[in-house]
N, C-alpha and C positions, 0 to 999 in steps of 0.2 A: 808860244814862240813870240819873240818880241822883233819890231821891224828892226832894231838899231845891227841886231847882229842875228842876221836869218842864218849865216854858213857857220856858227859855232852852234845854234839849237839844231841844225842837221845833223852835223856830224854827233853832239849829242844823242838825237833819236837812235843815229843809225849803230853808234857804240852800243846801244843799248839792247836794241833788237841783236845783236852779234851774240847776246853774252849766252843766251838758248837756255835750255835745260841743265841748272844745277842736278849734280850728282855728284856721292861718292865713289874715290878712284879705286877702291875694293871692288866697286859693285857695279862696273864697268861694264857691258855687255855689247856696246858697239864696235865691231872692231876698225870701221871710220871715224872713231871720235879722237880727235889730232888734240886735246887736251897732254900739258904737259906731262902730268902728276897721270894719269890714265895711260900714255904712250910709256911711262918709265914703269909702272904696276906692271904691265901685261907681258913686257921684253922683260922684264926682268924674273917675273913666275913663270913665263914659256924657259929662258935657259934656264934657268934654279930645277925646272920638271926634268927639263934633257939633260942635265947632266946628273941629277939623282937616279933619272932612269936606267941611263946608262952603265955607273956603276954599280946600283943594285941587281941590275940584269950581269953584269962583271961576276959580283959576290955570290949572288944563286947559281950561277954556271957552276962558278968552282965549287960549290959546297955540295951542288947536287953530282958532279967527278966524281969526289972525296967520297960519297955517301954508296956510289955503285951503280952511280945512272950510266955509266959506261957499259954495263956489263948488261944493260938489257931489257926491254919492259919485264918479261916474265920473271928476271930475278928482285923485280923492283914489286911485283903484283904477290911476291911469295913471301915478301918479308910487309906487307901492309898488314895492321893489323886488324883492319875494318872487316865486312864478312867475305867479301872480292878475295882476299889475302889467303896467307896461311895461320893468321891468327884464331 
């Protein structure tokens, strides 16, 4: 630090200490870390999950309908083909 200007080598120091631990925003694992690119990763793959979730839980409902899961475990254990089944 130089005497001429001690309050700009501070705030340098203290810019410096701030910047913490580099990491990528993939590989994120804190869920305190207020990083921009890391806050926008994590909001963005939690709704992208829930709403993929939700529709593919949509698409299996109806396809397991369609297939005769209405009508029952035991008509569903009769037509498996494994050794459980009637295969």
């Amino acid at each position: 630090m130089t005497g001429k200007r001690p309050q700009a080598d501070r705030l340098f120091i203290a810019r410096a200490n701030r910047k913490g631990e580099k990491h990528e925003y993939q590989n994120c694992k804190g869920d305190d870390c207020k990083r921009s690119a890391c806050v926008a990763y994590k909001t963005g793959w939690r709704e992208g999950y829930q709403i993929g979730f939700a529709e593919g839980y949509d698409a299996g409902y109806g396809a397991g309908r369609q297939a005769g899961y209405g009508e029952g475990f035991d008509a569903g254990l009769r037509s498996c083909p494994g050794p459980h089944g009637g295969g």
